[in-house]
LOSEFI-214659 format. One record per residue (C-alpha): residue in three letters; residue number from 1; x, y, z. Coordinates in Angstrom, 1 decimal, always signed. Layout:
<recs>
<rec><rest>ala</rest><nr>NUM</nr><X>X</X><Y>Y</Y><Z>Z</Z></rec>
...
</recs>
This chain:
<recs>
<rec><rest>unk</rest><nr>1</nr><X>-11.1</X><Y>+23.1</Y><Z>-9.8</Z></rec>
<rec><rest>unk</rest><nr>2</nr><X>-10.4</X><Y>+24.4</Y><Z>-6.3</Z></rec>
<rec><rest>unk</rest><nr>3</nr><X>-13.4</X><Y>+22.7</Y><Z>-4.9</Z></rec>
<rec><rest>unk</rest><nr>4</nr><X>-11.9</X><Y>+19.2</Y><Z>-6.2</Z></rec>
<rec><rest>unk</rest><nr>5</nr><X>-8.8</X><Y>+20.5</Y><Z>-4.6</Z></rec>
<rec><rest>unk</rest><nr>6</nr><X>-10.0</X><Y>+20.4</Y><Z>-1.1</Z></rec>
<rec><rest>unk</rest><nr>7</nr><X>-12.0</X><Y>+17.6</Y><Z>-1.7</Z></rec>
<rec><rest>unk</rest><nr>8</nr><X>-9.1</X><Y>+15.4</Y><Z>-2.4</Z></rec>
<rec><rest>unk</rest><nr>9</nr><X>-7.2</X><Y>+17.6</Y><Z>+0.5</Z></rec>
<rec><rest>unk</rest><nr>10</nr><X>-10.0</X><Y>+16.7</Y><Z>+2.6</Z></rec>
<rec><rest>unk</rest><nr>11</nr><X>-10.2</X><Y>+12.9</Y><Z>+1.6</Z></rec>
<rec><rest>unk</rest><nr>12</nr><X>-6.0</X><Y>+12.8</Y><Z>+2.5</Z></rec>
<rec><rest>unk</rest><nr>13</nr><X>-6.6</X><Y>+14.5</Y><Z>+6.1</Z></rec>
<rec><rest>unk</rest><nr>14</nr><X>-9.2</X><Y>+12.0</Y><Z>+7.0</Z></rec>
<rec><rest>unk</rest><nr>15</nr><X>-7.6</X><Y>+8.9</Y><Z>+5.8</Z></rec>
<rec><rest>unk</rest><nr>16</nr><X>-4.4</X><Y>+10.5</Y><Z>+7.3</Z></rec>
<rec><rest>unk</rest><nr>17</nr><X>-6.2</X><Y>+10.2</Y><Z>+10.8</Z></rec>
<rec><rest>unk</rest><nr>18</nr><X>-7.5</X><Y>+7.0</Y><Z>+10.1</Z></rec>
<rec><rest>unk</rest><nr>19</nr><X>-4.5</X><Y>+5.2</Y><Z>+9.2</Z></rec>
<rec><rest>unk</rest><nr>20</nr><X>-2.9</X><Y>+6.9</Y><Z>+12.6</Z></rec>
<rec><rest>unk</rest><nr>21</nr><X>-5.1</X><Y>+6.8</Y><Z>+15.2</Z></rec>
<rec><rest>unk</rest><nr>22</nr><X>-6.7</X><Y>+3.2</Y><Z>+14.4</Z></rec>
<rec><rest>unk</rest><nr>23</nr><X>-7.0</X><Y>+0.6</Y><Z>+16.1</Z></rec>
<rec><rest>unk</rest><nr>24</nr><X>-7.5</X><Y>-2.1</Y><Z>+14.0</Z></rec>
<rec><rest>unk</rest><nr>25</nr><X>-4.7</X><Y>-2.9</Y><Z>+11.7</Z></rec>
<rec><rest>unk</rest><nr>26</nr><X>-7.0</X><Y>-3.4</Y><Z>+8.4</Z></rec>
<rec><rest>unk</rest><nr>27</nr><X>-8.8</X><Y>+0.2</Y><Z>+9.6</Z></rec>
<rec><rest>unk</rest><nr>28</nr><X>-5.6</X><Y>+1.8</Y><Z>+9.0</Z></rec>
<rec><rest>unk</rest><nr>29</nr><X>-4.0</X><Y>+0.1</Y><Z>+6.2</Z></rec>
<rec><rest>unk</rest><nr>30</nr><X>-7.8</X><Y>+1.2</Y><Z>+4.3</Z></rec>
<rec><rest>unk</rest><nr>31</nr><X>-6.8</X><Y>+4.9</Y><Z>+5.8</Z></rec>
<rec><rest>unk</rest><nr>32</nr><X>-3.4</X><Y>+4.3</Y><Z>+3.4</Z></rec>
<rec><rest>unk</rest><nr>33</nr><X>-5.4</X><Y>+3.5</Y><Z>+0.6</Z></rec>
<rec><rest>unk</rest><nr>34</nr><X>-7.5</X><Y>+6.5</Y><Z>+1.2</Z></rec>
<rec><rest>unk</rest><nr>35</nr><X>-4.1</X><Y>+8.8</Y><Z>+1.6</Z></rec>
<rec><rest>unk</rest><nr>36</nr><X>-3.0</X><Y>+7.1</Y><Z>-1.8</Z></rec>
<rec><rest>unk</rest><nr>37</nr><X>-6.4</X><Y>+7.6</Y><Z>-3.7</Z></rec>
<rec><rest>unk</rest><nr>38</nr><X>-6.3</X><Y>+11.7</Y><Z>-2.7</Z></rec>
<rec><rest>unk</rest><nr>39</nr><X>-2.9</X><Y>+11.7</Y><Z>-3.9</Z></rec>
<rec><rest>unk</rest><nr>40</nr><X>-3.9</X><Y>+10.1</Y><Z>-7.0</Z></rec>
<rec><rest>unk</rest><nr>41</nr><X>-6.9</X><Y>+12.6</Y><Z>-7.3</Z></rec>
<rec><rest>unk</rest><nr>42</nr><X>-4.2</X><Y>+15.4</Y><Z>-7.3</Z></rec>
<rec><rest>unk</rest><nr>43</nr><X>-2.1</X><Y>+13.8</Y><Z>-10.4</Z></rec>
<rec><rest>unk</rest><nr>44</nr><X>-5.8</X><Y>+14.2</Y><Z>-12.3</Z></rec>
<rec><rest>unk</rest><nr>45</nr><X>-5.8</X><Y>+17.8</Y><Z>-10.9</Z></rec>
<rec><rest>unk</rest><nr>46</nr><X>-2.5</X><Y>+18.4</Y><Z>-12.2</Z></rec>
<rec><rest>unk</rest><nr>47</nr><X>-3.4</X><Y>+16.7</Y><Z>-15.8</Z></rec>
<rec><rest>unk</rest><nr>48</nr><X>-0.8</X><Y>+13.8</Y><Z>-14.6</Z></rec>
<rec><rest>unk</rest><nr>49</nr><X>-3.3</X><Y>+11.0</Y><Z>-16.0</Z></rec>
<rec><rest>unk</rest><nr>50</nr><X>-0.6</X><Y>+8.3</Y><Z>-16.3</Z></rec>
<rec><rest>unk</rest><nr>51</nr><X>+0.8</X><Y>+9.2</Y><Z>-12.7</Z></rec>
<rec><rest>unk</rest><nr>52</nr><X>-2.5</X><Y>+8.6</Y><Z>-11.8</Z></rec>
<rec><rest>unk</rest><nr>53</nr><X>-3.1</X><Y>+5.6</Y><Z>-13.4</Z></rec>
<rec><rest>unk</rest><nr>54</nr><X>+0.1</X><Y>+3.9</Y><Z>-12.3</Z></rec>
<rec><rest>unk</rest><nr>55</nr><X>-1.1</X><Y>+5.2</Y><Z>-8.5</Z></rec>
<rec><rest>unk</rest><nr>56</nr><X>-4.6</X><Y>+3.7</Y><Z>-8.7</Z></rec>
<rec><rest>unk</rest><nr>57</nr><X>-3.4</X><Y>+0.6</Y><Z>-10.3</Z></rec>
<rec><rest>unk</rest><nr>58</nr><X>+0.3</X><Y>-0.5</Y><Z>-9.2</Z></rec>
<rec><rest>unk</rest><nr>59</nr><X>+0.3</X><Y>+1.7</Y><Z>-5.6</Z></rec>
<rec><rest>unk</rest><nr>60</nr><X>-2.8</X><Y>+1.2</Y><Z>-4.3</Z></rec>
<rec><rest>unk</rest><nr>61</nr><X>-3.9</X><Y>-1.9</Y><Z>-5.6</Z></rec>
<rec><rest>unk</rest><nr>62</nr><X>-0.3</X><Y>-3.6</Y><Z>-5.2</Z></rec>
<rec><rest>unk</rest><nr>63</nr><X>+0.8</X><Y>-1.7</Y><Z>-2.2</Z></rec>
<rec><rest>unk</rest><nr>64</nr><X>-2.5</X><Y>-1.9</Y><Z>-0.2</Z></rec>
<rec><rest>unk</rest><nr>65</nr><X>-3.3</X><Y>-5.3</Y><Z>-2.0</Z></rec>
<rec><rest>unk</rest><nr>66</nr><X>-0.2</X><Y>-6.9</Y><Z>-0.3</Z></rec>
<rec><rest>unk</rest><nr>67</nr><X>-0.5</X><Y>-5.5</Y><Z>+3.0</Z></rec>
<rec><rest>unk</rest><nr>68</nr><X>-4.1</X><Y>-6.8</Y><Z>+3.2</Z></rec>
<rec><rest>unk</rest><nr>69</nr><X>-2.9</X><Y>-10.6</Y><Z>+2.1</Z></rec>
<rec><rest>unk</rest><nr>70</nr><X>-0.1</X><Y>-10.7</Y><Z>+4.8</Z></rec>
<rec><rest>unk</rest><nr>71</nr><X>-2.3</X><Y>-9.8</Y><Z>+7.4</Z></rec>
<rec><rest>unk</rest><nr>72</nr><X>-5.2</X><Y>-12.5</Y><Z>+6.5</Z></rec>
<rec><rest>unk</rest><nr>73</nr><X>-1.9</X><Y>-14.8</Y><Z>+6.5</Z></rec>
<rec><rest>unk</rest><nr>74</nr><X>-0.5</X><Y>-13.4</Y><Z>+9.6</Z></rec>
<rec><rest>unk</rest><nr>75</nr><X>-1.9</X><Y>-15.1</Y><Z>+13.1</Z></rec>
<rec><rest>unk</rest><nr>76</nr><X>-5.1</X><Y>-12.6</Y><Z>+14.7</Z></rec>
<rec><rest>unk</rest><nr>77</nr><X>-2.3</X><Y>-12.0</Y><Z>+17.8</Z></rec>
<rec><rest>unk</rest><nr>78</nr><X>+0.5</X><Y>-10.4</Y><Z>+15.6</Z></rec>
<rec><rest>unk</rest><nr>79</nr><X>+1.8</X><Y>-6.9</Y><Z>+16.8</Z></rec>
<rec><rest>unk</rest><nr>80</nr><X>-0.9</X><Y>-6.4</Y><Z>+19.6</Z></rec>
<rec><rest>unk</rest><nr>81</nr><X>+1.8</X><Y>-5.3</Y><Z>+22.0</Z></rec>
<rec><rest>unk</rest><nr>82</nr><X>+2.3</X><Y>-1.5</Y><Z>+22.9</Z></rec>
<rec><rest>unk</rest><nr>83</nr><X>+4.9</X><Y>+0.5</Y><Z>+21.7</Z></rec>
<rec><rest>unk</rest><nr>84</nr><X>+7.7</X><Y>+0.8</Y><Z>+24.9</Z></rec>
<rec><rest>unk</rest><nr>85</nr><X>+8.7</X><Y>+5.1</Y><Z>+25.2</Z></rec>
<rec><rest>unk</rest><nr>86</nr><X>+12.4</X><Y>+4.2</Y><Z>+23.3</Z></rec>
<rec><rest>unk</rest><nr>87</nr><X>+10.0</X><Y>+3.3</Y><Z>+20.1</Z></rec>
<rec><rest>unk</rest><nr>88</nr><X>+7.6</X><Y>+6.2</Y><Z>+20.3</Z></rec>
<rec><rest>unk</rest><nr>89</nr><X>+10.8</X><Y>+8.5</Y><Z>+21.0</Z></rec>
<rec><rest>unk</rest><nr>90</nr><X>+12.4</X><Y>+6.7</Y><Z>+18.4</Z></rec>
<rec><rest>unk</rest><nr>91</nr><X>+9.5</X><Y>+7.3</Y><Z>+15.5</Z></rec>
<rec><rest>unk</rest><nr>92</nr><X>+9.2</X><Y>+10.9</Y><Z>+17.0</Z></rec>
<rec><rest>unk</rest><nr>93</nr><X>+12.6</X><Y>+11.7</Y><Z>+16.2</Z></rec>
<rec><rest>unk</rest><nr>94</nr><X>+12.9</X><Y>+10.3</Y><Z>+12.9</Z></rec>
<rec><rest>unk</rest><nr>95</nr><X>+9.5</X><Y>+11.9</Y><Z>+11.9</Z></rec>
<rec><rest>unk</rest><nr>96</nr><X>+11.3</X><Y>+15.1</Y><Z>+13.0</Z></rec>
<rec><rest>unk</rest><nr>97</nr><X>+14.5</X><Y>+14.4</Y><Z>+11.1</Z></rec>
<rec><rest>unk</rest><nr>98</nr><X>+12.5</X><Y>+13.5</Y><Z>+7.7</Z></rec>
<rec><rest>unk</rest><nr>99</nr><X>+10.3</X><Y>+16.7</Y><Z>+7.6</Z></rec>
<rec><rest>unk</rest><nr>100</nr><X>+13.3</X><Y>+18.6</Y><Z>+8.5</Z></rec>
<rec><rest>unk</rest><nr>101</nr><X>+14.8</X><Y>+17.4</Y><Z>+5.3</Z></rec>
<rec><rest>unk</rest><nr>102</nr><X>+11.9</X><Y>+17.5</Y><Z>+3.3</Z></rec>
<rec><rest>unk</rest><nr>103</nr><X>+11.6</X><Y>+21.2</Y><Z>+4.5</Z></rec>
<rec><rest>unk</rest><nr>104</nr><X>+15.4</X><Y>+21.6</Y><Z>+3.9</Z></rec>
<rec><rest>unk</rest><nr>105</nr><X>+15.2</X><Y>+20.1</Y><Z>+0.1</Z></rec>
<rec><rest>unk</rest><nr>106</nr><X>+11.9</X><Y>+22.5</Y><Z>-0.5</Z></rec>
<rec><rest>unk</rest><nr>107</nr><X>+13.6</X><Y>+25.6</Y><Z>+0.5</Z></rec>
<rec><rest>unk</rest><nr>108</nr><X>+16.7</X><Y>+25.6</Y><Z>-1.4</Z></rec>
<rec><rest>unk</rest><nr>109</nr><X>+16.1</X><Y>+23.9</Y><Z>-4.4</Z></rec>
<rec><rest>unk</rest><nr>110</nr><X>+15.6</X><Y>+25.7</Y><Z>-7.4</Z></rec>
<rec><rest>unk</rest><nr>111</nr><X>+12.5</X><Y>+24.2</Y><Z>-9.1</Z></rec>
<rec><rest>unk</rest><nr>112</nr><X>+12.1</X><Y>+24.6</Y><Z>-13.0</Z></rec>
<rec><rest>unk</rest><nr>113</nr><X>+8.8</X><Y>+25.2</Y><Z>-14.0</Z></rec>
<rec><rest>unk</rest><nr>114</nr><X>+7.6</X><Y>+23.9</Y><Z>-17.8</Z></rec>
<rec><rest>unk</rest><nr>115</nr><X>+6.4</X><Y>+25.7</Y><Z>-20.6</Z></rec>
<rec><rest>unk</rest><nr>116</nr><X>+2.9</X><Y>+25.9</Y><Z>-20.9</Z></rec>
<rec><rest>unk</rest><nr>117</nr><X>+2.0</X><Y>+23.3</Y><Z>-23.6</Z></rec>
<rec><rest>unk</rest><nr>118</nr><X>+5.1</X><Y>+21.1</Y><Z>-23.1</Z></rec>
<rec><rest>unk</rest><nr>119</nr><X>+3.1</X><Y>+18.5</Y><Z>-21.5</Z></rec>
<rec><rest>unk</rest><nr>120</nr><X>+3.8</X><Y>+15.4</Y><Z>-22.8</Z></rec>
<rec><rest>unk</rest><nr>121</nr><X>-0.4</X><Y>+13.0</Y><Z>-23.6</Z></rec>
<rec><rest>unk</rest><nr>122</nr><X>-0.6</X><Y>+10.0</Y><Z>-21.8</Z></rec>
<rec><rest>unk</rest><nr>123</nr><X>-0.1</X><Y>+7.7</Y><Z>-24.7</Z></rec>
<rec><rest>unk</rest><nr>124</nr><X>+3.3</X><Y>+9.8</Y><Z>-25.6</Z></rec>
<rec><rest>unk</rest><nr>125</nr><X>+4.7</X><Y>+8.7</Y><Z>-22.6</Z></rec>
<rec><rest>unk</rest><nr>126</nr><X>+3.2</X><Y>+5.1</Y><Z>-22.5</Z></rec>
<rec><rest>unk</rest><nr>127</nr><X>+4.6</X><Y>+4.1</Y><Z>-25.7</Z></rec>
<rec><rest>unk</rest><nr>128</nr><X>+8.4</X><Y>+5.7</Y><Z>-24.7</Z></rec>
<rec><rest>unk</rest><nr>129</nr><X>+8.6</X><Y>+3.9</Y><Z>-21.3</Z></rec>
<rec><rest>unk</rest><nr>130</nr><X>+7.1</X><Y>+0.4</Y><Z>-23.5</Z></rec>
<rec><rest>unk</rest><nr>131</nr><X>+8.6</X><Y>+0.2</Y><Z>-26.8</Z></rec>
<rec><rest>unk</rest><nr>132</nr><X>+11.3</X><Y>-2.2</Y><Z>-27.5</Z></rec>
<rec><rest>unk</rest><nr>133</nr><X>+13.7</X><Y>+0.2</Y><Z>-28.7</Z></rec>
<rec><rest>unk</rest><nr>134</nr><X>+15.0</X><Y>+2.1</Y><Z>-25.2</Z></rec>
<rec><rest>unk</rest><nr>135</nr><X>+11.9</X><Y>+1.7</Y><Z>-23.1</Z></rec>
<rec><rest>unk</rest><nr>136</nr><X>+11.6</X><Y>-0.3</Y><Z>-19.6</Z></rec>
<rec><rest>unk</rest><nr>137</nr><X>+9.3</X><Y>-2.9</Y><Z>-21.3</Z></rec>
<rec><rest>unk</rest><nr>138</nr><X>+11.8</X><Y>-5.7</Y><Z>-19.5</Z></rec>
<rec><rest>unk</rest><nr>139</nr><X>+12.5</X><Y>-3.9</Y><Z>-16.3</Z></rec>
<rec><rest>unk</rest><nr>140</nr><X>+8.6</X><Y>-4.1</Y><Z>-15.9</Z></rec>
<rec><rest>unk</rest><nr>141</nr><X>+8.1</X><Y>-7.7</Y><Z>-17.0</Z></rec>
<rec><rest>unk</rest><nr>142</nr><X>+10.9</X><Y>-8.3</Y><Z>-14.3</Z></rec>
<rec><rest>unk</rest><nr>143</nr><X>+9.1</X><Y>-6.0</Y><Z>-11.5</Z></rec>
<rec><rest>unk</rest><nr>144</nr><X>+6.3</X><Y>-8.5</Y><Z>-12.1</Z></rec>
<rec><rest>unk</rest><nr>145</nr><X>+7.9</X><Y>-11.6</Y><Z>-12.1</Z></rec>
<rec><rest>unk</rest><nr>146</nr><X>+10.0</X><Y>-10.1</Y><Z>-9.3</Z></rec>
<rec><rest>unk</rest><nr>147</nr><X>+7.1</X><Y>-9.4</Y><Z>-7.1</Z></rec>
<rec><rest>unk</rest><nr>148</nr><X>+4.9</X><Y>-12.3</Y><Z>-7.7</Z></rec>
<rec><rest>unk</rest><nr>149</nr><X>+7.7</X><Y>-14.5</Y><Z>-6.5</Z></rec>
<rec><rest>unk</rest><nr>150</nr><X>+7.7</X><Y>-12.1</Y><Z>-3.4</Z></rec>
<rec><rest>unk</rest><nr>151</nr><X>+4.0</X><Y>-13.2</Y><Z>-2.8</Z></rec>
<rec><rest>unk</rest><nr>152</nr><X>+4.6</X><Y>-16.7</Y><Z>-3.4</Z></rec>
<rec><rest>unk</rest><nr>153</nr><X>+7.2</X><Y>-16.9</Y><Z>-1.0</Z></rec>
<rec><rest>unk</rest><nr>154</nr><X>+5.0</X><Y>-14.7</Y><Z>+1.3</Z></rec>
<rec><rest>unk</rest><nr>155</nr><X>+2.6</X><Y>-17.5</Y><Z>+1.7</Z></rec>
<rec><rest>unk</rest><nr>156</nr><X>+4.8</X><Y>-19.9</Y><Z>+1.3</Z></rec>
<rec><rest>unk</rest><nr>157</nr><X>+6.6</X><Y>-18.7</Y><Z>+4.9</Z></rec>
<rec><rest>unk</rest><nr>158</nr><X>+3.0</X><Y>-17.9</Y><Z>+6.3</Z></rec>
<rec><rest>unk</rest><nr>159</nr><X>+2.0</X><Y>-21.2</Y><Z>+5.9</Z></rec>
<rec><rest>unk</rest><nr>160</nr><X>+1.8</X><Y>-23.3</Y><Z>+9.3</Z></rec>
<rec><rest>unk</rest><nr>161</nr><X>+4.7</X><Y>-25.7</Y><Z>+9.5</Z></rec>
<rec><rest>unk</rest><nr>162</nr><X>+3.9</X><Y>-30.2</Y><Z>+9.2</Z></rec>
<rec><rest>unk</rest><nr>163</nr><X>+3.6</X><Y>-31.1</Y><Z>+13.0</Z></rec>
<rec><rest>unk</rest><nr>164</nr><X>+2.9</X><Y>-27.8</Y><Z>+14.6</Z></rec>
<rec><rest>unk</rest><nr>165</nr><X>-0.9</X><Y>-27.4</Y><Z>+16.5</Z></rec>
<rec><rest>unk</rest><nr>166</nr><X>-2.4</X><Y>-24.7</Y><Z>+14.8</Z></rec>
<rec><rest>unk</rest><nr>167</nr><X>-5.6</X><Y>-23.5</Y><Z>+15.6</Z></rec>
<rec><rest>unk</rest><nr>168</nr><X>-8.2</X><Y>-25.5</Y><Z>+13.1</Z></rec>
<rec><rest>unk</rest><nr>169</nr><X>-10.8</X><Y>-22.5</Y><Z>+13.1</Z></rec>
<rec><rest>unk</rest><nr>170</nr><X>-14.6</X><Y>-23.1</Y><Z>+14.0</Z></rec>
<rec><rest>unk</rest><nr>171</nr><X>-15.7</X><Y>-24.8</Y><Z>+10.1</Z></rec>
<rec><rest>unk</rest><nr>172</nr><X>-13.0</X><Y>-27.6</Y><Z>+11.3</Z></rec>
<rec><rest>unk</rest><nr>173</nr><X>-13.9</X><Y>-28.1</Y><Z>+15.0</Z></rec>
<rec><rest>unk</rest><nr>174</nr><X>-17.3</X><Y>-28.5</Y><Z>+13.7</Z></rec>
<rec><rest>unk</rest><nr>175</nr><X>-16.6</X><Y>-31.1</Y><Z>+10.8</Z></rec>
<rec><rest>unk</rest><nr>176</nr><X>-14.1</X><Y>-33.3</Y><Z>+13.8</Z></rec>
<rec><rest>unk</rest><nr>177</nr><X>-16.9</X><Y>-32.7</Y><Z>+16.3</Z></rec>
<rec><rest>unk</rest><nr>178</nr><X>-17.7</X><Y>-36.1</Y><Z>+18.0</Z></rec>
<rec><rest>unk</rest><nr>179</nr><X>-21.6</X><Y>-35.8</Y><Z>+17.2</Z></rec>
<rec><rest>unk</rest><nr>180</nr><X>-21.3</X><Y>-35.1</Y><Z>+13.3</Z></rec>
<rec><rest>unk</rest><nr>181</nr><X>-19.3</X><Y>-37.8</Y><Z>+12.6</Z></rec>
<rec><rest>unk</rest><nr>182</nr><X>-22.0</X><Y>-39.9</Y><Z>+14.6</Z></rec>
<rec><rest>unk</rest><nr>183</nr><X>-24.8</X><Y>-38.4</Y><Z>+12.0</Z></rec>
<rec><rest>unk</rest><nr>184</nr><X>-22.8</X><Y>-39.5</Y><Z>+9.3</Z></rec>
<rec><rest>unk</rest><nr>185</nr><X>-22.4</X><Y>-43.0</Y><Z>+10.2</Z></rec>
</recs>
C-alpha cells in the first residue's frame, strides 16, 4: 500500500513539473492529466472508487479533453508571448495568498474522522445521487446538455469568419497548386 502511495506521489511530482516548466502548450496540459490521474490513484488508495471514477472519467477526460480541442481550434501563434514581471509578480503573489489559506483552513479546522466500517459501496452512493426520488439525476442531464452547448459554441467562435484569409494548410495549397490542376485536365 505505501509503495502505491509514492508511486502515485511520484507520478503527481513529475507531471507537476511537466505541466510547469513546459514548453509546449499540449506538453503541459498532458502533465495536468498526469497530476489528475495520481490524484485519482489516491481516491483508489483511500477506497474512494466512485471519486475515482468520476476523476478518470468527467475530470480528466472532460477537463483535459476540452483543453486539448481548443488548442487544435486555436491558431499555432496563440499565447507565445512572454509573461511581462507585473504577471509573474502577479501569479507569485496569488500563489502565495492561496497556500496561505489552504494552510490557514488546514490548521484550524477541526476534521471529523469516520467510523471504521461507515463507508458507504460504490453502488450505495450511485443509486442516492441517481434515483428519481431526491437524487441529481437532472442536475447531471443538465451539466451535460450545459457543457455540450459550451463545446458547440467553442467551435462555433473558433471557426474562421466568411471573407477572412486564413491560412489553407499544406493538403489545400497542394490540391490549388497550378500543376495538379494541369494533371487533371
Amino acid at each position: 500500500m505505501l509503495i502505491l502511495f509514492y508511486i502515485f506521489a511520484s507520478v503527481i511530482l513529475i507531471g507537476l513539473c511537466l505541466c510547469c516548466f513546459a514548453q509546449k502548450l499540449s506538453h503541459a496540459v498532458m502533465g495536468l492529466a498526469a497530476v489528475l490521474a495520481g490524484v485519482a490513484g489516491f481516491y483508489f488508495l483511500m477506497q474512494a472508487e466512485f471519486l475515482a471514477a468520476v476523476q478518470l472519467s468527467v475530470v480528466i477526460g472532460g477537463t483535459i479533453g476540452s483543453i486539448l480541442v481548443g488548442l487544435l481550434l486555436t491558431r499555432k501563434n496563440a499565447g507565445t508571448g512572454v509573461a511581462s514581471e507585473r504577471e509573474i509578480f502577479a501569479a507569485i503573489f496569488v500563489a502565495g495568498l492561496v497556500a496561505g489559506l489552504l494552510i490557514l483552513l488546514l490548521t484550524r479546522v477541526a476534521w471529523s474522522v469516520r467510523a471504521e466500517g461507515s463507508l458507504w459501496g460504490t453502488r450505495v452512493l450511485g443509486t442516492a445521487m441517481l434515483s428519481s426520488k431526491g437524487g441529481y439525476l437532472i442536475p447531471v442531464i443538465m451539466m451535460a446538455v450545459l457543457l455540450s452547448a459550451a463545446l458547440v459554441g467553442g467551435v462555433y467562435l473558433a471557426r474562421t469568419r466568411k471573407g477572412a484569409d486564413p491560412d489553407p494548410g499544406p493538403a489545400r495549397k497542394i490540391a490549388a497548386s497550378p500543376e495538379r490542376k494541369g494533371r487533371e485536365s
